[in-house]
Every structure is written in structure tokens, then in C-alpha cells.
N, C-alpha and C positions, 0 to 999 in steps of 0.2 A: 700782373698784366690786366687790362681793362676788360677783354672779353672773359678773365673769368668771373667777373660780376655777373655774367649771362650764363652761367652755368647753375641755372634754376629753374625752376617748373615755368612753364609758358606765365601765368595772371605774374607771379612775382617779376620778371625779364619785365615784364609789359610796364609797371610797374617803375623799374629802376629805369625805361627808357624816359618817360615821361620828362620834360624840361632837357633831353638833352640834345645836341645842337649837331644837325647830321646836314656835309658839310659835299659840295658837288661842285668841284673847280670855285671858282669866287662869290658862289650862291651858299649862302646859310640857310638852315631855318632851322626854330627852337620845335620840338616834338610837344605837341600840346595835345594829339589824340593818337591810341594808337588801339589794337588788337591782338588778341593773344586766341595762338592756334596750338594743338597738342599734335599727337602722332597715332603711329596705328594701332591695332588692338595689343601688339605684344609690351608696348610698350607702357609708363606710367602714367601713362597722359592720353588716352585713348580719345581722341576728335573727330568723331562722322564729317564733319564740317571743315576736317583738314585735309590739304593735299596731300599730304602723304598718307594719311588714314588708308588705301590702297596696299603701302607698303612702298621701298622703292621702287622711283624709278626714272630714265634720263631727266623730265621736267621737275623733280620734286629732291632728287641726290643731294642738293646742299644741306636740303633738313633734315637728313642724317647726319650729317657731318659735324667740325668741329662750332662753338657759337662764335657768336660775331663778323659773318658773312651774310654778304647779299643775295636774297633770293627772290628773282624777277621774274615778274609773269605777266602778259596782257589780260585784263579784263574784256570783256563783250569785244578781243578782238583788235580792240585798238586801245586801254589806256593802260599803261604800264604803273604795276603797282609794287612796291617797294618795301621787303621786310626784313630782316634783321632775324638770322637764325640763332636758337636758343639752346639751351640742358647741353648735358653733353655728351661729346663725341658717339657718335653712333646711335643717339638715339633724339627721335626726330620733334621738333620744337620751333617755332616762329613767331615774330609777333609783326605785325602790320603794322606802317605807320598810314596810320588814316589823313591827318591832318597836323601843322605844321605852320608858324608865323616867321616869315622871312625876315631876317635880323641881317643879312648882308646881301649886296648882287642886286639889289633892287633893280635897278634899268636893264638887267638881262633878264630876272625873272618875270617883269613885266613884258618884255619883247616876246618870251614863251609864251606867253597868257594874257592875249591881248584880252579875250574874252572878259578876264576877270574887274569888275568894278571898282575895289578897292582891294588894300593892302590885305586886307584881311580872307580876300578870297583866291590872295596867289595861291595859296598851297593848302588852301579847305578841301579836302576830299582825298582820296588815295589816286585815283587820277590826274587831280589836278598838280600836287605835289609832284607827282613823276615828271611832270611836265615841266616845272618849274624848276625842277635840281638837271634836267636833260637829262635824264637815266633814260638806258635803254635796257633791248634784251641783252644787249652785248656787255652790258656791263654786271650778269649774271655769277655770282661766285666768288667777286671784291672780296678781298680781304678788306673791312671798315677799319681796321685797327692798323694796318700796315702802314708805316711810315711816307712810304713813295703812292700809297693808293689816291687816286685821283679824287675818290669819295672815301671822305673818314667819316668816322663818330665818335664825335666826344662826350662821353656823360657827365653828367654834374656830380661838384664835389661829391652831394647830399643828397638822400631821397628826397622828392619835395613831398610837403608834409600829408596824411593822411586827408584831414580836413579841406583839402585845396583839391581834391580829386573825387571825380563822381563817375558813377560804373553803373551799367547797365547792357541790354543784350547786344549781339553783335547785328551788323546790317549786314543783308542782303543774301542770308545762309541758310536754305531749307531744312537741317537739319541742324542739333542741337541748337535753335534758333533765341531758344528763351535764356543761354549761359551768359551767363553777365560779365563776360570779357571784354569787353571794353570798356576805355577808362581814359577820363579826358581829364583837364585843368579847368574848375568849374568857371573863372571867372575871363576865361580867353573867347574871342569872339573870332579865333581861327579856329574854329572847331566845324566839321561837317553838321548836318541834320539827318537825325535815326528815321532811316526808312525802312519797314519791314519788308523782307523779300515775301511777294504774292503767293510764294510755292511753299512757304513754311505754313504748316499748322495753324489756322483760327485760334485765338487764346479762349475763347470758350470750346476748342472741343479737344480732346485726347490727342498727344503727340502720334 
């Protein structure tokens, strides 16, 4: 089954998502940036910077759970961001899709996003893709792999190659700000711009 390709430590999931094609009623888009979040202290993947670092609980239950599930949340409130739970069953793992180049649905993803300029900035950013596949909170919990689910994911045959992917820290995370989990397709020009979050740590002073 597909989702047990995602029964691996968060960088590696993030990883095998990369080039694959996550799919929201007649809207595509190829996964060309994503994020890899870990879980709480008990577990193997200890992330300050992850929701469930906490431990569980109602908003954060699917990254416990089995991988290959939708796990939605609003950003600042209003944009809905879109990740793909990881490792497995009981022990809690995610990766964010940050960004994302639409390969089908064009005249609807474009109606979601009139904002955006070109083709390349439908689904640049973890907001803007939420926007563009219509994911809501309601659609929190998707099985991605289930036959009849409204939103699948398909992964690629193949990892795409080493070479073709560049990593570097995550945006927007006060803490463990400087882990270089995130990892893009170096020569996509659907890819967001690394903005440090103002609350993390100075890189000239001590975490």
C-alpha cells in the first residue's frame, strides 16, 4: 500500500513526498516544496516546533495516528495549510506541503487565487495551495490514499534524484529554527521565498 512509503522518520516522508501529485477534486498540483515536522519528547522525533510536541490532543490527534492522512490547520487564522501525516501508527510525524505547481484544474485554481500573477504563484506558499486545491478544516482526517477520497495522493514511481533537491531551515518557527527540514526541487520556480520567523533566535546569538 502507498501510505506505507510514509512510515519513516519526518526529513525521509518529506522527501519521498517531493514530485508527488496531491490531487483536490479536478485540481492537481506536483509537490515541489514541502516540510518535515517530528512529535513529542517520548517519541523518536522530538520537534519543539511541532504541533504535537505538546503531546496529544483534539487539533493535533491525526499525527498520532496512522500515515497517509490529512492534517489541517489555519495559519494567522485564516489560511489553511495542508500536511500529510507520517511514521507510524501512534507515534506522531508530519510533513507540510509548502508549495506546489498545478498540472490540472487550471481555470478553477485560478478562480481561487485571483490574487496570484502567474501560473507559478497558484500554489507557492502553504496558504496559497490550501487555497487552490479548496481544502478546508473540514476536510481534516482524509484518508489521501482511500479510493472514494475526494483528495488523494499519488506518489511517484521513483524518489526524484538527490541532486535535484535543496534543504535548508524551515520558515516561519521560533524554535528549532535553524533544522534543515525543508526541501524543495532546486530548479521549480513553484517554490515559496525563506522567510525567517522575527521570534527565532539571531543567527549570531545562542539558541
Amino acid at each position: 500500500m502507498p501510505a506505507e512509503e510514509l512510515v519513516v522518520e519526518p526529513l525521509v516522508a518529506a522527501r519521498r513526498l517531493l514530485g508527488a501529485t496531491l490531487w483536490s477534486g479536478a485540481v492537481g498540483i506536483r509537490v515541489t516544496e514541502v516540510e518535515a515536522y517530528g512529535g513529542d519528547p517520548a517519541g523518536p522525533w522530538p520537534d519543539p516546533a511541532a504541533h504535537s510536541y505538546p503531546g496529544p490532543t483534539p487539533r493535533n490527534a491525526v499525527m498520532f495516528g496512522p500515515p497517509g492522512v490529512l492534517y489541517v490547520y489555519l495559519s494567522y487564522g485564516m489560511h489553511t495549510c495542508v500536511n500529510v501525516t507520517t511514521g507510524p501508527d501512534g507515534t506522531a510525524g508530519a510533513v507540510l506541503i509548502r508549495a506546489g505547481e498545478v498540472i490540472a484544474g487550471h481555470d478553477l485554481a485560478r478562480g481561487r487565487r485571483p490574487a496570484a500573477r502567474t501560473d507559478a504563484d497558484l500554489a507557492r506558499g502553504p496558504g496559497n495551495l490550501g487555497s487552490a486545491l479548496g481544502i478546508t478544516l473540514g476536510d481534516y482526517g482524509t484518508d489521501l490514499f482511500a479510493a472514494k477520497s475526494a483528495i488523494r495522493l499519488e506518489l511517484t514511481p521513483e524518489i526524484i534524484e538527490p541532486a535535484a533537491v535543496s534543504a535548508g531551515p524551515r520558515v516561519g518557527v521560533r524554535l528549532a529554527a535553524e533544522r534543515p527540514w525543508r526541501l524543495w526541487l532546486a530548479d521549480s520556480p513553484a517554490v515559496s521565498v525563506y522567510r525567517r520567523s522575527p521570534r527565532a533566535p539571531r543567527l549570531d546569538r545562542p539558541a
